[in-house]
N, C-alpha and C positions, 0 to 999 in steps of 0.2 A: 357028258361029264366035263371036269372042268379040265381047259388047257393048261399045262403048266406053262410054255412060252409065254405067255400073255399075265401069269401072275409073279410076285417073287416077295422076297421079304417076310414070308410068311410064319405066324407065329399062333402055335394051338391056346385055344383059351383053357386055364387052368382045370378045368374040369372035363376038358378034352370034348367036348361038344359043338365047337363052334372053330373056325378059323379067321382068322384076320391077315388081311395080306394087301399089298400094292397091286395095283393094278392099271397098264397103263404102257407106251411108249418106251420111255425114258423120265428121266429127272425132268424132265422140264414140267410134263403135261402127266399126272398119278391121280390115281384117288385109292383112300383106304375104302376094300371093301370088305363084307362080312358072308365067308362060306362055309356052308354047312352039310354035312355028308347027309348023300340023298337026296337033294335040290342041283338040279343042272345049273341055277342060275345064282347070279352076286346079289348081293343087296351092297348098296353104296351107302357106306356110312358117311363120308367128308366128301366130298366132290367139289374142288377149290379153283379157279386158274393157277394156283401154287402148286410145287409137287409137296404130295405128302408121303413121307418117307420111316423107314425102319420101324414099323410097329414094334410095341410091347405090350404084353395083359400087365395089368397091379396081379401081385397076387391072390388078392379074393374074387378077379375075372370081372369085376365093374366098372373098370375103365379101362383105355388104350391111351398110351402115353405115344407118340411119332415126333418126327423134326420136319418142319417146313421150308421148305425153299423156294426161294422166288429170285431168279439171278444168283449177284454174290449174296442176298440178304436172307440167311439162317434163323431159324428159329424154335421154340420146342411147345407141343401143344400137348392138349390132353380130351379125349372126350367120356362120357359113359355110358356103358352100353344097356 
């Protein structure tokens, strides 16, 4: 099952089927990944040398909006799932 240590940020997808969450060290070194009850394992959605940070689902669960960081240099992304 899955570690919580090792995940955070985590945010259920609208339909409560699927979860999105960080994963990773620290800020420096993250990747969003995609978990889902009943699979031991991540699927990696983004996997950056950025960290990728603070998932959200849109409301209709078709995309994940996060913020990027790389140093001081911020930024906000979006992908779909």
């Amino acid at each position: 099952m899955w570690s919580a240590e090792r995940y955070r940020d985590a945010s259920w997808a609208p339909d409560g089927t699927r979860l999105v969450a960080v994963w990773g060290h620290d800020e420096v070194e993250s990747d969003l990944v995609l978990l889902e009850p009943g699979r031991e394992d991540h699927e990696v959605l983004l996997g950056t040398p950025q960290a990728e940070l603070y998932p959200a689902w849109s409301p209709d669960g078709r995309r994940i909006a996060f913020r990027t960081q790389d140093g001081s240099d911020a930024d906000l992304g979006d992908i779909h799932t």
